[in-house]
C-alpha positions as CSV (number, residue, x, y, z in Angstrom):
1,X,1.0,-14.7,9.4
2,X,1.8,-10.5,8.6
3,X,5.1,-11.0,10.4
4,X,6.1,-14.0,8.1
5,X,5.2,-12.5,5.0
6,X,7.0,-9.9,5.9
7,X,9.8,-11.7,6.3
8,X,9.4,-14.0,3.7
9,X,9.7,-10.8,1.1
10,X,12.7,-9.5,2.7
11,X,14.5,-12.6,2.6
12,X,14.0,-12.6,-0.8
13,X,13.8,-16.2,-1.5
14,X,11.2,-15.6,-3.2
15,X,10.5,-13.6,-6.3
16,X,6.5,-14.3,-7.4
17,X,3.2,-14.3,-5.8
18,X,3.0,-18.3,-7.2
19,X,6.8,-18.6,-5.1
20,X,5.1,-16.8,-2.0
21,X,2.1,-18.9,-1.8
22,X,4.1,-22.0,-1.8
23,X,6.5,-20.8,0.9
24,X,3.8,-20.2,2.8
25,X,1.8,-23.2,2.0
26,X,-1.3,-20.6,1.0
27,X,-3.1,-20.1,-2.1
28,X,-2.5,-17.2,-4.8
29,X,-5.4,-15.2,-3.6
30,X,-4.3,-15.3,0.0
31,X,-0.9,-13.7,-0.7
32,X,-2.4,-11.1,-3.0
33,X,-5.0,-9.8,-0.4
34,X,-2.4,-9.9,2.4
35,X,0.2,-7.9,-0.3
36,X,-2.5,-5.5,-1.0
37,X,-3.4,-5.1,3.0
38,X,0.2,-4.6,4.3
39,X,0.7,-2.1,1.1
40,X,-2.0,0.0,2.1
41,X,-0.9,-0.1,5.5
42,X,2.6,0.8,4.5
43,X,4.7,-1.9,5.0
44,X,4.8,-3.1,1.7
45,X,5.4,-1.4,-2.0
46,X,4.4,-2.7,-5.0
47,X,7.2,-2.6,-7.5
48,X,5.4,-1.0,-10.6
49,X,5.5,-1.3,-14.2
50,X,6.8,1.9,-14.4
51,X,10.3,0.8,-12.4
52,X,12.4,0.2,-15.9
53,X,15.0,2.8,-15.1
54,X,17.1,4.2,-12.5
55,X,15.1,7.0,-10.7
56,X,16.6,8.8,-7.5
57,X,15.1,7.7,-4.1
58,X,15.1,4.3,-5.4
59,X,18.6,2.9,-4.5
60,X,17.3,0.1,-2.0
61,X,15.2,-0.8,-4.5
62,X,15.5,-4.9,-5.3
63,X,14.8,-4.5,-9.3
64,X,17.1,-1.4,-9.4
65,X,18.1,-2.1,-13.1
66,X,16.2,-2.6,-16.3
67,X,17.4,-6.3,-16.6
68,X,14.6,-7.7,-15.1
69,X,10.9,-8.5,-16.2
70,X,8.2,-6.8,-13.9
71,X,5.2,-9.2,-13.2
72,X,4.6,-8.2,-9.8
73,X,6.8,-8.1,-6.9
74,X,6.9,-6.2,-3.7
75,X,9.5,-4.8,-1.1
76,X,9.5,-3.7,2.3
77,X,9.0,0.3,3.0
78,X,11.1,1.5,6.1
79,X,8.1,0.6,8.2
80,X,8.4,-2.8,6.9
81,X,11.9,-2.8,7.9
82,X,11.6,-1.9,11.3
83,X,8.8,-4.2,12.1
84,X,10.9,-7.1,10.6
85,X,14.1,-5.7,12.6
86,X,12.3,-5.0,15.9
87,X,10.9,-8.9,16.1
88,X,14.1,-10.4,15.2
89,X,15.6,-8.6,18.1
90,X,13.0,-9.8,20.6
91,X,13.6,-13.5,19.4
């Protein structure tokens, strides 16, 4: 279920926790524990309130640009990344 969260945020599909959790076919609460476990492991960051203008290191960033409304969204770190990219290439 880690892997296909995982991959559910990177395909970016999906843009809320209520959009996750119906991908998924899981509630809300699921989807925020399993954000806030893979973030704490690393594989995850939360994109913060504080993401309203360009600031270096953040180019691969999805909400790169003040034109959109943070509620809470999350992107894969390079750990992320390479878990995602090493099980594709095993399927």
């Amino acid at each position: 279920m880690l892997l296909r969260f995982l991959k559910t945020i990177q395909a970016g599909e999906v843009q809320s926790l209520l959009e996750i959790a119906r991908k998924m076919d899981i509630s809300p609460d699921m989807v925020l524990q399993i954000a806030k476990e893979l973030t704490k492991k690393g594989y995850l960051q939360e994109i913060g309130a504080d993401c309203d203008e360009h600031k270096k290191g953040c180019s691969d960033c999805p909400v790169s640009s003040n034109c959109q409304v943070i509620v809470r969204h999350w992107f894969l770190t390079e750990k992320g990344r390479a878990v995602v990219s090493s099980t594709s290439m095993a399927e």
